[in-house]
C-alpha positions, 0 to 999 in steps of 0.5 A: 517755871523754876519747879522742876516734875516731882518737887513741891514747895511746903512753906515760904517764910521770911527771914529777918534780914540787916541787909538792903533786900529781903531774905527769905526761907523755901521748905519743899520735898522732891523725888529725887536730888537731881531735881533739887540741884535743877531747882537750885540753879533755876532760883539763881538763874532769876533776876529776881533771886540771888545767893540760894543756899542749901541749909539742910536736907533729909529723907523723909516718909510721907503717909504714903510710904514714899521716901522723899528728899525734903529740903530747907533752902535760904536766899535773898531777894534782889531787884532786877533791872528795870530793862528786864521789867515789863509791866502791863495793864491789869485790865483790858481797856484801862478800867 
């Protein structure tokens, strides 16, 4: 839900991390700054992700001739409250 229209992601990686939670790494291309900004703030917006960082971003020509944005972002993993968890059964009648 966080993608924004004209943004897809080429890679996540883990990153070595001294603290509690995990750190990891998002390389993606969109069409445009304005959707890189959106899918920033949507990353923080979750109760699952914290202390998104831009590290880079440059244009860059696809096979297609097609200026894009490709982005390098870092952020941290972090555990939500349990209030916002809802778990459920993976499969109908409890198989």
């Amino acid at each position: 839900r966080a993608l924004p229209e004209h943004t897809w992601l080429r890679e996540i990686n883990a990153m070595e991390s001294d603290a509690s939670f995990p750190k990891f790494q998002i390389i993606g291309r969109t069409g445009n700054t304005f959707a890189l900004t959106r899918f920033m703030k949507d990353l923080e917006a979750s109760p699952f992700v914290r202390s998104v960082r831009l590290v880079s971003t440059e244009l860059v020509v696809e096979t297609n001739d097609r200026v894009v944005h490709e982005f390098f972002l870092e952020a941290e993993y972090e555990e939500p409250p349990a209030e916002l968890i809802e778990t459920v059964p993976l499969f109908a009648g409890g198989v």
